[in-house]
Backbone as JSON, one array per atom type, in Angstrom:
{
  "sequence": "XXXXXXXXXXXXXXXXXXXXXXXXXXXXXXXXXXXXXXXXXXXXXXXXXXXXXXXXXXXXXXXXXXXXXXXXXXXXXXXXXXXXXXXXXXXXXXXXXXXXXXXXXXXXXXXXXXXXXXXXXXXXXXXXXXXXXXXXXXXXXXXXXXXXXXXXXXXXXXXXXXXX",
  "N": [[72.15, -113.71, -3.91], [73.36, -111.72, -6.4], [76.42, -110.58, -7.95], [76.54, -107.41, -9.58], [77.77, -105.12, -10.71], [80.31, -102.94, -10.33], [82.03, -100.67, -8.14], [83.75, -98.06, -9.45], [84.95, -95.59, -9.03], [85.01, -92.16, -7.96], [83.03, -89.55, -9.43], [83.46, -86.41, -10.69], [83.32, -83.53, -8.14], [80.4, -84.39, -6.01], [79.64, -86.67, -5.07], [79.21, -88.4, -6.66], [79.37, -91.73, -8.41], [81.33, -93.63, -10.69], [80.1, -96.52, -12.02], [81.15, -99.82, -13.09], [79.42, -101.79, -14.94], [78.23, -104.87, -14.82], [76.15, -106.42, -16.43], [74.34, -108.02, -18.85], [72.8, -105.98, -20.31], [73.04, -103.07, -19.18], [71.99, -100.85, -19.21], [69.63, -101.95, -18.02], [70.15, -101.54, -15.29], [69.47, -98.79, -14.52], [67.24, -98.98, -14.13], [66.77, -99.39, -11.09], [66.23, -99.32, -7.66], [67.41, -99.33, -5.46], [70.82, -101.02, -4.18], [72.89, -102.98, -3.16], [75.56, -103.74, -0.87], [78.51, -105.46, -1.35], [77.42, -108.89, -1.15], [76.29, -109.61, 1.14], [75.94, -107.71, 2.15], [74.23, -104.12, 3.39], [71.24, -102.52, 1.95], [70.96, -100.13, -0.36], [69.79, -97.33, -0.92], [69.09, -96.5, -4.51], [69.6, -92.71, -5.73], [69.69, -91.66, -8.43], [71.0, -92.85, -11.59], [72.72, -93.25, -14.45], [73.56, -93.84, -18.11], [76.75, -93.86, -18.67], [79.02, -94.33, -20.67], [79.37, -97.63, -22.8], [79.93, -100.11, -20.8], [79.8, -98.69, -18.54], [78.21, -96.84, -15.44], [76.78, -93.28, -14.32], [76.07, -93.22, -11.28], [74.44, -91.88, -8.51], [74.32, -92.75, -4.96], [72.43, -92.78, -1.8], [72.96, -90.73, 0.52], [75.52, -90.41, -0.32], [77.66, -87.85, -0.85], [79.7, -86.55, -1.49], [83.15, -86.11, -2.37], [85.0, -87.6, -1.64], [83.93, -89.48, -0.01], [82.56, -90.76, -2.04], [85.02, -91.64, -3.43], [85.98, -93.31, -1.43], [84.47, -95.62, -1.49], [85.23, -97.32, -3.82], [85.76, -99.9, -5.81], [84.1, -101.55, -4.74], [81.72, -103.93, -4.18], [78.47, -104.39, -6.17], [75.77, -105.5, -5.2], [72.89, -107.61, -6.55], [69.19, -108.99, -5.69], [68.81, -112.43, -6.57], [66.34, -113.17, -8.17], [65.98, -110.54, -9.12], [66.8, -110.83, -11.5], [66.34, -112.73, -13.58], [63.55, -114.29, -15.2], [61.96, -116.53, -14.2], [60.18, -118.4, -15.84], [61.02, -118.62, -17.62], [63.62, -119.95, -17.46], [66.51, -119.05, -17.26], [69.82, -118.55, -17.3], [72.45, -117.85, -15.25], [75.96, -116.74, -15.06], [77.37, -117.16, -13.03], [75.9, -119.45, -12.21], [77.09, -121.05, -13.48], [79.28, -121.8, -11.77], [81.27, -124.54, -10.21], [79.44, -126.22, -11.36], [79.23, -129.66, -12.18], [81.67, -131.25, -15.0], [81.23, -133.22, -17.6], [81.35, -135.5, -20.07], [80.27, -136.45, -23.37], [78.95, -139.03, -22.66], [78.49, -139.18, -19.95], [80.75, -139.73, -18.57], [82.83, -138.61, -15.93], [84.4, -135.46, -15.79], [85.49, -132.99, -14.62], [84.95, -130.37, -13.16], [83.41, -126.6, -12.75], [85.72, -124.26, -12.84], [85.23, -121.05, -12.37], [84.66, -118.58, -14.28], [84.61, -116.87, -16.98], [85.51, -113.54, -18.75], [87.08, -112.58, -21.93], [86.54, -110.73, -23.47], [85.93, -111.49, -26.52], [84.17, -114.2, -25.69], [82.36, -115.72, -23.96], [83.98, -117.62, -21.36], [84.41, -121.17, -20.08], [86.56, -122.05, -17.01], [88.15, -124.95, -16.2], [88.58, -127.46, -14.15], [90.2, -130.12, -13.93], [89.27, -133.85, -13.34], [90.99, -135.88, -13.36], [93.59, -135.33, -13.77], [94.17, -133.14, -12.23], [94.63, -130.49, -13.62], [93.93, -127.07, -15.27], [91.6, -125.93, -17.55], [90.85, -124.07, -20.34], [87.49, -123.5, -21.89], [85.47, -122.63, -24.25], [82.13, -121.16, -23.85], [80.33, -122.06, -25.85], [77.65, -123.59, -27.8], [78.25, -125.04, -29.44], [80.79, -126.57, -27.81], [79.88, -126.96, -25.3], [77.12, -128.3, -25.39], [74.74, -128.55, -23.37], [73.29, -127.97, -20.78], [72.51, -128.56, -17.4], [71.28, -127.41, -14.82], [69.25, -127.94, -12.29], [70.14, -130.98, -12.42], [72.72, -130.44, -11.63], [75.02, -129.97, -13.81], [77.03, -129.89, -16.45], [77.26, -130.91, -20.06], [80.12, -131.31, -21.7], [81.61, -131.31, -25.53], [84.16, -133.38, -25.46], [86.58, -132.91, -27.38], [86.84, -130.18, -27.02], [88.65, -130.34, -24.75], [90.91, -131.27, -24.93]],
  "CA": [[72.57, -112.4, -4.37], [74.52, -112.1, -7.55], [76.81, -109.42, -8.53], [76.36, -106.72, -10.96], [78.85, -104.02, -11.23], [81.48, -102.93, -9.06], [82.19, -98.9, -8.38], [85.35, -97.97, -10.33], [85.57, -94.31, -8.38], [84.45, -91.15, -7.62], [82.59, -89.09, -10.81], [83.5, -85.46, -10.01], [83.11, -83.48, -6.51], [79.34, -84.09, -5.44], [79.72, -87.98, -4.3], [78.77, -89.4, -7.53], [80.68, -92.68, -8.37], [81.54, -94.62, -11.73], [79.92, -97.88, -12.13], [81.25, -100.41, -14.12], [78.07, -102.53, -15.11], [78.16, -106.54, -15.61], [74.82, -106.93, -17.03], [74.54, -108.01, -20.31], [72.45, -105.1, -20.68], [73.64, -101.91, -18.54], [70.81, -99.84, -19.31], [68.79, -102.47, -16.07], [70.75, -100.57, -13.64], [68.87, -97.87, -14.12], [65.2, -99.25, -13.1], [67.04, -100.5, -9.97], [65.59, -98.12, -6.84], [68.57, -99.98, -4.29], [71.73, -101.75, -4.51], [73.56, -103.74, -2.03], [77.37, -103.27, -1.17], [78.8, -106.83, -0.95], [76.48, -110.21, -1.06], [75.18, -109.56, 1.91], [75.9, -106.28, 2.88], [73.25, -103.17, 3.55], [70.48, -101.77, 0.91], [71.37, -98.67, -0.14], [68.75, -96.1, -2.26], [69.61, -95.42, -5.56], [68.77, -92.0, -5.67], [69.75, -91.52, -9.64], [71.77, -93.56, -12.47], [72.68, -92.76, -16.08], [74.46, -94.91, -18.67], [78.0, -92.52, -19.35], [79.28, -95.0, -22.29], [79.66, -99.05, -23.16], [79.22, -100.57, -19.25], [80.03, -97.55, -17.48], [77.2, -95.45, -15.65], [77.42, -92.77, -13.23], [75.52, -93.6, -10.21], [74.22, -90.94, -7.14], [73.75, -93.34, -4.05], [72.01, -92.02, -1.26], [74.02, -90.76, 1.76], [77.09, -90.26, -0.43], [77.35, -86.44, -0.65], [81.46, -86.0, -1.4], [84.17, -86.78, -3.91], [85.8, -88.54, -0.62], [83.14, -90.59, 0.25], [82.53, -91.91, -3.0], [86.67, -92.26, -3.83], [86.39, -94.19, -0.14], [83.57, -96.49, -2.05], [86.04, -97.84, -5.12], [86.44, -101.16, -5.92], [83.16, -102.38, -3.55], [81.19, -104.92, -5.4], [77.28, -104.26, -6.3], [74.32, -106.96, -5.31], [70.78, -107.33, -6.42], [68.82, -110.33, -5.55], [68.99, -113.26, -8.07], [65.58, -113.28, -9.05], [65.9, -109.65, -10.31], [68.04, -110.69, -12.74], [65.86, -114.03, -13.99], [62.33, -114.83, -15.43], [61.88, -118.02, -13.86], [59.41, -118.85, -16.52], [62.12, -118.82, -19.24], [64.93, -120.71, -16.77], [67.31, -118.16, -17.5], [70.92, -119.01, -16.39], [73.4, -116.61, -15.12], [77.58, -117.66, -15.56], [77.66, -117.64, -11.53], [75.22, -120.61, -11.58], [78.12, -122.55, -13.83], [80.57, -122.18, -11.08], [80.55, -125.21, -9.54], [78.61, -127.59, -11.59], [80.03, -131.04, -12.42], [82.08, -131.35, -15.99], [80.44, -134.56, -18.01], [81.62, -135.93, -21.57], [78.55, -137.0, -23.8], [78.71, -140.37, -22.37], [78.45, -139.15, -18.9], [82.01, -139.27, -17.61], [83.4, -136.93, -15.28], [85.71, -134.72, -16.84], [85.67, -131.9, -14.12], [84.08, -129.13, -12.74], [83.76, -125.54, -13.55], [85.93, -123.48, -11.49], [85.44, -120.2, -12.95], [83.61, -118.16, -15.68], [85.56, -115.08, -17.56], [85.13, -113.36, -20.53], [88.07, -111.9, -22.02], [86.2, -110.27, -24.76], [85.67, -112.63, -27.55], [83.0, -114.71, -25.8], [82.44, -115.98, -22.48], [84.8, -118.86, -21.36], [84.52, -122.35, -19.0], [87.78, -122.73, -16.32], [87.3, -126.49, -15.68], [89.36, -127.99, -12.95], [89.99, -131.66, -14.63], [89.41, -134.17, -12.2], [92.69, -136.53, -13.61], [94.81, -134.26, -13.81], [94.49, -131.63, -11.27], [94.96, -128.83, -14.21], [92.62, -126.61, -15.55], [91.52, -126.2, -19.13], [90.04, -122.96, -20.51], [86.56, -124.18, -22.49], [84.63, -121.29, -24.65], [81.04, -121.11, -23.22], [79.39, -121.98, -27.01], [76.84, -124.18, -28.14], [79.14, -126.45, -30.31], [81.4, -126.81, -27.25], [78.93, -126.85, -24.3], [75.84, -128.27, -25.87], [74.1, -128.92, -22.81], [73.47, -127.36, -19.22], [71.49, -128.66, -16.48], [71.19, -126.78, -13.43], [68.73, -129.37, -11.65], [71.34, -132.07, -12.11], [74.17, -129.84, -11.24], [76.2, -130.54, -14.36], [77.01, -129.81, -18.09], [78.06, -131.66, -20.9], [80.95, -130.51, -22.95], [82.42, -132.02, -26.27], [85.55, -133.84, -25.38], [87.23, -132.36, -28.66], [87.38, -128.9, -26.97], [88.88, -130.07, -23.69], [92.27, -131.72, -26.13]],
  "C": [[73.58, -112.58, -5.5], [74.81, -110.42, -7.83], [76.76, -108.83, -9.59], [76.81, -105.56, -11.37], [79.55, -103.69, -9.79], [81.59, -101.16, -9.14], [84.13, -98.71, -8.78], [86.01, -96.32, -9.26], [84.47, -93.36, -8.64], [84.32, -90.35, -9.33], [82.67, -87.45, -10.47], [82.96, -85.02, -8.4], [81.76, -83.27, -5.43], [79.04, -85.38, -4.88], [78.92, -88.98, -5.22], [79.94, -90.21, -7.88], [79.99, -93.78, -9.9], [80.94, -95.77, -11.13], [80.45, -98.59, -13.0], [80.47, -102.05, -13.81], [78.57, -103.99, -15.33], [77.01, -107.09, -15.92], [74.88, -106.88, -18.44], [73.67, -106.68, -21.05], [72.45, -103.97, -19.52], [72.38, -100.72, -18.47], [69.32, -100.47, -18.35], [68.84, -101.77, -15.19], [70.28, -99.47, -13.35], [67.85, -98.06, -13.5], [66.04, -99.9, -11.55], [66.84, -99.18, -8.62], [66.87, -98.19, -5.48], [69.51, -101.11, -4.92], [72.31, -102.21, -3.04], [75.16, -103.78, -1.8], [77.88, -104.92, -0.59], [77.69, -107.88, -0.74], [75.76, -110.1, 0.21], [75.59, -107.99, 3.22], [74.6, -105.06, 2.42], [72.39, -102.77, 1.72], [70.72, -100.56, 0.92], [70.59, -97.78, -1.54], [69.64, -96.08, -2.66], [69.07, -94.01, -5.8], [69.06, -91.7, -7.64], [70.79, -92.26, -10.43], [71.26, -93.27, -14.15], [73.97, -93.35, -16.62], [75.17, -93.3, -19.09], [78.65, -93.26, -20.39], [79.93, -96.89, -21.63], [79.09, -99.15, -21.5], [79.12, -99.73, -17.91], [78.35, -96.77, -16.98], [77.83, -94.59, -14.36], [75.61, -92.44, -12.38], [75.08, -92.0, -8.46], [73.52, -91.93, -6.02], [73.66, -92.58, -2.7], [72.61, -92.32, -0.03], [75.71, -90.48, 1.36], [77.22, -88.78, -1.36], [78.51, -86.01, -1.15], [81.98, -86.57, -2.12], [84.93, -87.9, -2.75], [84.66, -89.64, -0.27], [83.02, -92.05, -0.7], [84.18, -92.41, -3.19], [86.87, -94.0, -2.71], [85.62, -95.84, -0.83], [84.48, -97.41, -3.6], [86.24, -99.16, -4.99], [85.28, -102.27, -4.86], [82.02, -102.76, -4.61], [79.59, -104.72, -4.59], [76.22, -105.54, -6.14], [73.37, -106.57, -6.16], [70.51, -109.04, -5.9], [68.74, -111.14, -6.8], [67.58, -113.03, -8.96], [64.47, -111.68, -9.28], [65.72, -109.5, -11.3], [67.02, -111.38, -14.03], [64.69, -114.08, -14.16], [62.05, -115.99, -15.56], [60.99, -118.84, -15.19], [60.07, -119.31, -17.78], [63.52, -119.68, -18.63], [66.13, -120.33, -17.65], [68.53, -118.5, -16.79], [71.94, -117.8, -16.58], [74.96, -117.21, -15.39], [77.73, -117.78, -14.22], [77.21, -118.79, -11.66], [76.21, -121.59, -12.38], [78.88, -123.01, -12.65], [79.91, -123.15, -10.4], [79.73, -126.74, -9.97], [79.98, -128.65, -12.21], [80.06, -130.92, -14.22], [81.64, -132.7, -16.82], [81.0, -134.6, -19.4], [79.98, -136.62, -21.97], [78.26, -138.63, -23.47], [78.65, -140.08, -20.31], [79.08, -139.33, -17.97], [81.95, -138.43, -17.14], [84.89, -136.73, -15.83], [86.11, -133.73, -15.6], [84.79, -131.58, -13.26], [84.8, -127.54, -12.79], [83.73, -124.54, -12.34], [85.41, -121.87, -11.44], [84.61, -119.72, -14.36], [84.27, -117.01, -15.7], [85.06, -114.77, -19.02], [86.17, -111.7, -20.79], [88.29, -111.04, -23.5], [85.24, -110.86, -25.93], [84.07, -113.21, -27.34], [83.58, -114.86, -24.21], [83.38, -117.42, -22.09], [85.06, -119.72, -20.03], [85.96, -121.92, -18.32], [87.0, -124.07, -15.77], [88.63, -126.66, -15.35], [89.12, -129.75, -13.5], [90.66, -132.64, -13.23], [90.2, -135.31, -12.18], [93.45, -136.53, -13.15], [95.16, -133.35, -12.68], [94.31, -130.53, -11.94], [93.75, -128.53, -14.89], [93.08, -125.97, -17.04], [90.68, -125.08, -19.23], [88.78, -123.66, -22.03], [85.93, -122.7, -22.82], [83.33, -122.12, -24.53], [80.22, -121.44, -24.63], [78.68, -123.08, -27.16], [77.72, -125.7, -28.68], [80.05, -127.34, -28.63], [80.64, -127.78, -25.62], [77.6, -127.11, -25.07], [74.37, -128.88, -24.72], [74.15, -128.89, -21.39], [72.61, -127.64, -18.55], [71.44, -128.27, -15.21], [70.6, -127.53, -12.78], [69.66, -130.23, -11.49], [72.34, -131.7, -11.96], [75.17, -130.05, -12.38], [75.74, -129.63, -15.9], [77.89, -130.93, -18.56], [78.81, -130.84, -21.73], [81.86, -131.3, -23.73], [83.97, -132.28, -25.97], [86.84, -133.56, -26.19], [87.77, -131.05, -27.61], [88.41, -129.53, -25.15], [90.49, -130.7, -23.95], [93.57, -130.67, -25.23]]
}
């Protein structure tokens, strides 16, 4: 199960509730017929969803009838199943599947592992837990930096320059 928006609050008094979307494209959430409340908590009909601006939509899930219901619903994190998200055929990688993998220099040291995945605007960005040191090093998620991700072998490689 991977998460994909979280409910921000109640959308006026009929038990509709803000979404705020984490799909790189927000306008998915609409074809989605059920959502899940926590990784492995209950399916719950969507009965309607409409993008209200940038990642925001506003959501009518079924059974939630009241401005209290939904207010009660705030801050409870959205599932779908992973291979929603993914067209296996294209080995599509999500930033959950970094957490976790093993940190590698282009010679196949260990440098780490990647505690963390954020994106604080700009671009998307590594936390790597350096396995030296103890401390952790913020790495931007780019091509130059990260030129090489293998999910099968649990690991990436990332230029030793950016980890300075």
């Amino acid at each position: 199960m991977t998460c994909v928006g979280a409910i921000m609050g109640a959308h006026g008094v009929r038990g509709l509730v803000k979404v705020k979307a984490f799909l790189e494209d927000p306008a998915r959430f609409t074809a989605l017929d059920h959502i899940h409340f926590g990784a492995q908590g209950e399916a719950v009909p969507i009965v309607s969803a409409s993008r209200h601006k940038d990642n925001v939509l506003i959501v009518q899930l079924d059974g939630v009838d009241s401005r209290e219901t939904a207010q009660a619903l705030k801050s409870t994190q959205l599932f779908v199943p992973r291979d929603w998200l993914v067209d296996d055929e294209e080995e599509d990688i999500l930033l959950s599947d970094l957490e976790g993998l093993r940190v590698l220099d282009e010679a196949h040291g260990v440098i780490g592992t990647v505690s963390q995945v954020s994106n604080f605007g700009a671009s998307d960005v590594l936390e790597i837990a350096l396995e030296e040191s103890g401390k952790t090093v913020m790495v931007p998620f780019i091509e130059a930096a990260v030129p090489e991700v293998d999910l099968a072998a649990g690991h990436i490689i990332i230029d030793p320059v950016y980890i300075a």
